[in-house]
C-alpha positions, 0 to 999 in steps of 0.5 A: 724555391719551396713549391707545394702541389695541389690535385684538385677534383670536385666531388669532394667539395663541400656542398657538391651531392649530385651530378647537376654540380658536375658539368657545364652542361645545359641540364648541369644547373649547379656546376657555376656554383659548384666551380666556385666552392671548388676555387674557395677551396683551392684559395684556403689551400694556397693561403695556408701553403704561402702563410707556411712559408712556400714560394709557389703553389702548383694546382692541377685541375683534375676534374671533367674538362679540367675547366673549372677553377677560376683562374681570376680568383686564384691568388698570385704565384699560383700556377694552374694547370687546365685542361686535357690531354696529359700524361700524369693525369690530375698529379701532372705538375708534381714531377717539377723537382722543386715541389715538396709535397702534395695535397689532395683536395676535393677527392672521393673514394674508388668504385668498390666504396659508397661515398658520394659520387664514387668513382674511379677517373672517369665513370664514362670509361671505367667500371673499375681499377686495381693496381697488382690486385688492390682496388685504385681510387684516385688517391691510391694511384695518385699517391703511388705516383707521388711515392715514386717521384719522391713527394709525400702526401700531407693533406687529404679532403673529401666524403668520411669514405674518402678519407677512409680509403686515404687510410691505405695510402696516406696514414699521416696525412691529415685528413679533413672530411668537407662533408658527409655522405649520405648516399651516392649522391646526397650528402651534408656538410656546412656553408661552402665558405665556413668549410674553406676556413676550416680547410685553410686551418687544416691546411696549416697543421698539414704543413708545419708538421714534419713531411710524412712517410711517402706512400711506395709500391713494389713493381713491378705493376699490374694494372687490370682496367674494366670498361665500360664497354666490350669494345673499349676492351677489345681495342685497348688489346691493339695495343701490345703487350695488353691482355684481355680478362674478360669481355669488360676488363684488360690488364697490362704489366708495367716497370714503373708508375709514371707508364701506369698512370700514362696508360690510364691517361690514354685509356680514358681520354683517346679520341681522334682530338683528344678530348675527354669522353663524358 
């Protein structure tokens, strides 16, 4: 069975520019309509992947809660992956054996970029990421991930500076740019639905071209976290083998990638039940 897996995150859709869309929260008054964009995404994706001839789709819900696709909307033989605690963090479901490639939709650039909503996983618990000293947006770590479990990157959506930064880690991929960013949180771009059948059309090339070249790092990998706060620093050092940088900033040297991004995952989203700390 030809599988294609799908790393949904939010900030990169059309239309979204501010936190309002980001959340369904009492004052996040926008998210409703921006779950929506996001699910029209997802759909063009999975139809360009079925009229290309694949089997299934897997989707991995890689924003906040990880409760925003529809699941209702989603067309048949796609299987959603929702909700938090998970190891792979938004790549969970591209280990399945039978996935040929990834795409990555909705995505924004790292820390260090001005893009829309910048961020690195999660604003609430770190200032920054690097991987043996490069500075880690989503797509970077995301796509080493990837590398290492033999799937390439084909597709790459989000802000100009998303996909700039997919230049390091996804050279012949296709990149669409769904908007422009014009700020940290203003952007421009067309009508959501006019995107979503641009996108299904980009899709499309992705697919019927020959699978690119997988993104592959040396380990083994350094990972450096800066928190948000000292404390969080200071407890992640209970855990072994991790070093204190400074008052903000851990590190921590793992063998492969799969126990970098598990370490992110607990990282970012320990609590005494698991949920997320937005």
């Amino acid at each position: 069975m030809r599988k294609l897996f799908i790393s949904a995150d939010l900030e990169g859709c059309a239309a979204v520019s501010a936190p309002t869309a980001l959340m369904p929260d009492r004052w996040a008054w926008e998210w409703s309509s921006a779950r929506r964009w996001m699910t029209q995404e997802v759909c063009a994706a999975a139809e360009a992947a079925f009229d290309a001839n694949y089997d299934e789709v897997i989707v991995a819900d890689g924003h906040g809660n990880a409760h925003n696709i529809e699941p209702d909307l989603l067309p048949e033989n796609v299987r959603l992956i929702r909700s938090w605690p998970r190891p792979l963090v938004q790549m969970q479901g591209a280990e399945d054996p039978e996935v040929e490639a990834c795409v990555f939709l909705g995505y924004h650039a790292g820390t260090d970029s001005p893009g829309i909503l910048s961020h690195s996983y999660s604003g609430a618990a770190f200032r920054s990421a690097r991987l043996n000293g490069e500075i880690c947006s989503e797509g970077y770590l995301n796509a080493a991930l990837a590398g290492e479990l033999g799937k390439s990157v084909v597709f790459v959506s989000g802000d100009q500076f998303t996909i700039d930064d997919a230049r390091r880690y996804a050279p012949d991929a296709v990149g669409f740019v769904s908007k422009q960013a014009l700020g940290w949180r203003t952007q421009m771009s067309l009508p959501p639905k006019q995107v979503a059948r641009q996108l299904k059309d980009a899709v499309s090339r992705a697919l019927s071209a020959p699978l690119p070249k997988r993104f592959l790092l040396n380990g083994p990998y350094c990972l450096e976290l800066e928190m948000t706060t000292p404390v969080a620093a200071e407890m992640l050092t209970y855990l072994p083998n991790v070093e204190r940088r400074s008052s903000h900033s851990i590190s921590i040297t793992l063998n492969n990638l799969t126990a970098v991004m598990r370490f992110v995952s607990f990282a970012m989203i320990y609590s005494p039940n698991g949920v997320l700390p937005l």
